[in-house]
LODO-61460 format. One line per field, with one value per residue (C-alpha): residue in one letter; x, y, z. Coordinates in steps of 0.001 Angstrom, whole numbers, padded with zeros to 6 digits. Layout:
N
res <- c(a_...) .
X <- c(X_...) .
Y <- c(Y_...) .
Z <- c(Z_...) .
This chain:
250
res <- c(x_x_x_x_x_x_x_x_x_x_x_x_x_x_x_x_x_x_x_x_x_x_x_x_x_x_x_x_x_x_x_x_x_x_x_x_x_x_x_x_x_x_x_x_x_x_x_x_x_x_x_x_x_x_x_x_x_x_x_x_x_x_x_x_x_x_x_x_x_x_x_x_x_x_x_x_x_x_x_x_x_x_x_x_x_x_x_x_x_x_x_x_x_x_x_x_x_x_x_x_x_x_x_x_x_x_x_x_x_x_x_x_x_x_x_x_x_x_x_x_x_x_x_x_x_x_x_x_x_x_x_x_x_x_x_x_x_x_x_x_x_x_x_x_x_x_x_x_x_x_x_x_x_x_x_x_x_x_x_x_x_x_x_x_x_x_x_x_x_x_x_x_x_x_x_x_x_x_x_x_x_x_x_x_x_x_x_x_x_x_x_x_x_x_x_x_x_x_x_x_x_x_x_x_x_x_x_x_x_x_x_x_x_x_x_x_x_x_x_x_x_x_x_x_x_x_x_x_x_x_x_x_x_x_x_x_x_x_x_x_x_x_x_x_x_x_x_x_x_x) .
X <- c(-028399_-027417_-024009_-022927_-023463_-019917_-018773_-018360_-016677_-013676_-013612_-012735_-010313_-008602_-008763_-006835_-004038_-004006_-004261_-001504_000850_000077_001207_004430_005361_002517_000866_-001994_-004310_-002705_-004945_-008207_-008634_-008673_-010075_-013146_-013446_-013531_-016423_-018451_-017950_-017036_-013466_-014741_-016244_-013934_-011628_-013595_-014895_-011404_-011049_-013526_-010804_-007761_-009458_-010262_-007331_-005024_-007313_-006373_-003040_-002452_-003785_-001785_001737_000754_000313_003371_005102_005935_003697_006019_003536_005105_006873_003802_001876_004598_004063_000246_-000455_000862_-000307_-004127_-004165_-002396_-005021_-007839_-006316_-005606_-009222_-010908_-008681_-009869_-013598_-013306_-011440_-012551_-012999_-011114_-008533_-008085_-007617_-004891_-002735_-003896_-002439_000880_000941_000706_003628_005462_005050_005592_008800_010138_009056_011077_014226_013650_015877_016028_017077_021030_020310_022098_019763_021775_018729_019047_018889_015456_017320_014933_015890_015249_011440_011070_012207_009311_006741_006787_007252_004783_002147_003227_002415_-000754_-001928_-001003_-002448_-005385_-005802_-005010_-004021_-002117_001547_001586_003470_006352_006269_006138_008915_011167_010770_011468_014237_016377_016239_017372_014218_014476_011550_009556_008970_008413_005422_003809_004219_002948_-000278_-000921_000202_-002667_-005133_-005091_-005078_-007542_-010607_-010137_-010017_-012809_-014877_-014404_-015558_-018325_-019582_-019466_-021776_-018547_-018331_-020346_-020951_-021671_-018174_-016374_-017611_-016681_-013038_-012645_-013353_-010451_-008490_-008707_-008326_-004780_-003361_-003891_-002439_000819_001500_002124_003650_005972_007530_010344_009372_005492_006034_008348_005851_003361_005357_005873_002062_001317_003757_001882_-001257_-000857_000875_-002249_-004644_-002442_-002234_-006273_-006812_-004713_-006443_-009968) .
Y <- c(-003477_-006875_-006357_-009994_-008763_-007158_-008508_-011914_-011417_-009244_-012044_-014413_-012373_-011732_-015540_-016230_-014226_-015394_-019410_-018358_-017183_-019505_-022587_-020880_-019485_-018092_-014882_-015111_-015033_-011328_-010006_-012392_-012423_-008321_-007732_-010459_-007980_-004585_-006192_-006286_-009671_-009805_-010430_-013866_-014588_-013425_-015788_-018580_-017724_-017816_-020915_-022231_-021387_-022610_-025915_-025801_-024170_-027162_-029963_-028834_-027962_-031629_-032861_-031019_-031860_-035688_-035367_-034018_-037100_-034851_-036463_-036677_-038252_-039826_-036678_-034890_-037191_-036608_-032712_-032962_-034664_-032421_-029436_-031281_-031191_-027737_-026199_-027475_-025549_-022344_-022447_-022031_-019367_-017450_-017802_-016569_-013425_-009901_-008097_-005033_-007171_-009687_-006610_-004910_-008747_-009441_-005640_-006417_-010026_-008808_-006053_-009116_-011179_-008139_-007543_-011191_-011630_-008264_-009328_-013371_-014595_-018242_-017082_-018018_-021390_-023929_-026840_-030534_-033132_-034273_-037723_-037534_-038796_-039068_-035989_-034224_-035941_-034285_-030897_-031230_-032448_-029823_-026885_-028694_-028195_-024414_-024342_-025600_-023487_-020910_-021672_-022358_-018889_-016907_-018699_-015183_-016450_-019609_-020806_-018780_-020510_-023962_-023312_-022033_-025058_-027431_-025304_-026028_-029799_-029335_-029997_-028252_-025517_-028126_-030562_-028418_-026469_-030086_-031030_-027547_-027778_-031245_-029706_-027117_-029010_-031329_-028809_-026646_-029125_-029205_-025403_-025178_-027386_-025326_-021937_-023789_-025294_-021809_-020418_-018207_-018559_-016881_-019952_-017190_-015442_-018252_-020402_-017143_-017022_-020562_-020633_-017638_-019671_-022947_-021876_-019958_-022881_-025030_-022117_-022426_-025786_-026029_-022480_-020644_-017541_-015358_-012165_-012584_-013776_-010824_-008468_-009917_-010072_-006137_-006128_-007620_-005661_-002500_-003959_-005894_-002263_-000504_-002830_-003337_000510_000302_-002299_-000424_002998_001030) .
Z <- c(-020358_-018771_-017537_-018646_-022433_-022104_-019128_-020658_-024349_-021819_-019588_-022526_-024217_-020913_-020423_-023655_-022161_-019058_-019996_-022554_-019580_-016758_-018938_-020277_-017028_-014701_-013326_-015704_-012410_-011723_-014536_-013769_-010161_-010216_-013246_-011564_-008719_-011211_-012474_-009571_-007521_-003962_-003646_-002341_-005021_-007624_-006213_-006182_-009957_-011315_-010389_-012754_-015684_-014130_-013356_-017449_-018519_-016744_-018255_-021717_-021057_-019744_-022857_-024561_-023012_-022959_-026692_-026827_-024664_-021445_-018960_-015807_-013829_-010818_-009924_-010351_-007930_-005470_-005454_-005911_-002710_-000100_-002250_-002002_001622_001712_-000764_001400_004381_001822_000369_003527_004941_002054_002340_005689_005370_005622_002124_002982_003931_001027_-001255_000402_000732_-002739_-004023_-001734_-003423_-006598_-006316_-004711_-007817_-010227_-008602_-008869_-012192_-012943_-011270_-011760_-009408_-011443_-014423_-014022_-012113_-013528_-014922_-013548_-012495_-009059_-007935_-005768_-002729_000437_001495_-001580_-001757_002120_000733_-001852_000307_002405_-000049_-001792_000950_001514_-002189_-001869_000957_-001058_-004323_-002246_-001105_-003630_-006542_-008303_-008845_-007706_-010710_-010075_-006542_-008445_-011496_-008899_-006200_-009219_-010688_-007901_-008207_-011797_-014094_-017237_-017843_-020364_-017581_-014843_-016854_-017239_-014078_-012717_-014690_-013041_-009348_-010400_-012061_-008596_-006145_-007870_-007756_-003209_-003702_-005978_-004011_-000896_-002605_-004399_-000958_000364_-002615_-003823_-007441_-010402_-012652_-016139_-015214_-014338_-017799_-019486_-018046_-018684_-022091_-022824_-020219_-022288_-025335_-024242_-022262_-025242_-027668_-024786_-025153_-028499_-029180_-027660_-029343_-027147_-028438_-028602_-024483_-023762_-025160_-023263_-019905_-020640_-021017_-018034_-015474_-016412_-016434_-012543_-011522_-012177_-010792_-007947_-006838_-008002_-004976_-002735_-003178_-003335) .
């Protein structure tokens, strides 16, 4: 039986989950990237597949936003930039690292993002917009790029990493989840170029993932029910727990 008969209607319906939560908040990559590697893929690989849906997820999850008149596009460009180059740099750490070794920091990763989604740090920070003083645009620049690096590695969490470098300058949640997607969507094509240059992605998979992935960031742009997300956020703590301990264990 050709694996890809059931490989790809999981992929999708994991997609539409994880779309769904990495344009409300993030983490959706904490089910895809491992569940990519269950399935058979180098770790490589499976990073370099997933990629395929977040670049589709973010396209429709622009659209969707701009329809809805948040497009904050200049602050966007400002955080894109640095995260290009820094995804570049990111990208081709990852193609060169040893398989044993991604699994183990991508385990450790995800308990790290489990934890601080559990605790979430952000959630009494007082929203007051900042006046983007010089200093401020420095501050962003270069967390920008660290965001990009990382993003380019690993991609798993990086919206947390994004919500909570905008939190601080006072942007309320709806405009930092458009500008994220944009951050993403930019930085995503350098790091998809670097692991399709290095023959790392699974175009079947990938097209798979981004069709769940598309069709949940597009769901998450226009809908957004507390209960339905804190069900889900539930869902997902067990779910990266076990694949986490999974990737540790081998």
């Amino acid at each position: 039986m050709d694996p890809y008969v059931w490989q790809i209607p999981v992929l999708i319906v994991v997609g539409v989950i994880a779309g769904f939560l990495n344009v409300l908040a993030g983490g959706g990559s904490l089910l895809t990237l491992p569940l990519l590697i269950f399935l058979g893929l180098p770790a490589a690989v499976a990073n370099g597949t997933n990629r395929i849906g977040i670049f589709c997820q973010n396209v429709f999850a622009i659209s969707g936003f701009r329809k809805q008149g948040v497009f904050p596009l200049r602050l966007a460009l400002l955080c894109s930039v640095p995260a290009l180059v820094g995804s570049f740099i990111g990208a081709n750490l990852a193609v060169d690292m040893d398989e044993a070794l991604f699994r183990r920091l991508l385990a450790a990763i995800m308990i790290g993002v489990l934890v601080f989604t559990l605790v979430d740090p952000m959630r009494r920070w007082p929203i007051e917009l900042q006046r983007l003083s010089p200093w401020r645009i420095a501050v962003l620049v270069v967390t920008f790029f660290v965001v990009g690096v990382y993003g380019g590695f690993v991609q798993a969490g990086v919206g947390f990493l994004i919500i909570s470098s905008l939190l601080v300058h006072g942007l309320d949640l709806v405009r930092i989840n458009a500008v994220k997607v944009i951050v993403i969507f930019v930085f995503t094509i350098m790091a998809l170029g670097v692991f399709i240059a290095h023959q790392q992605v699974d175009y079947v998979l990938g097209l798979a993932l981004a069709t769940g992935n598309s069709a949940g960031g597009w769901v998450a742009t226009h809908v957004a029910v507390k209960k339905g997300h804190d069900w889900i956020k539930k869902f997902v703590s067990v779910t990266v727990l076990a694949f986490a301990v999974k990737l540790l264990l081998g």
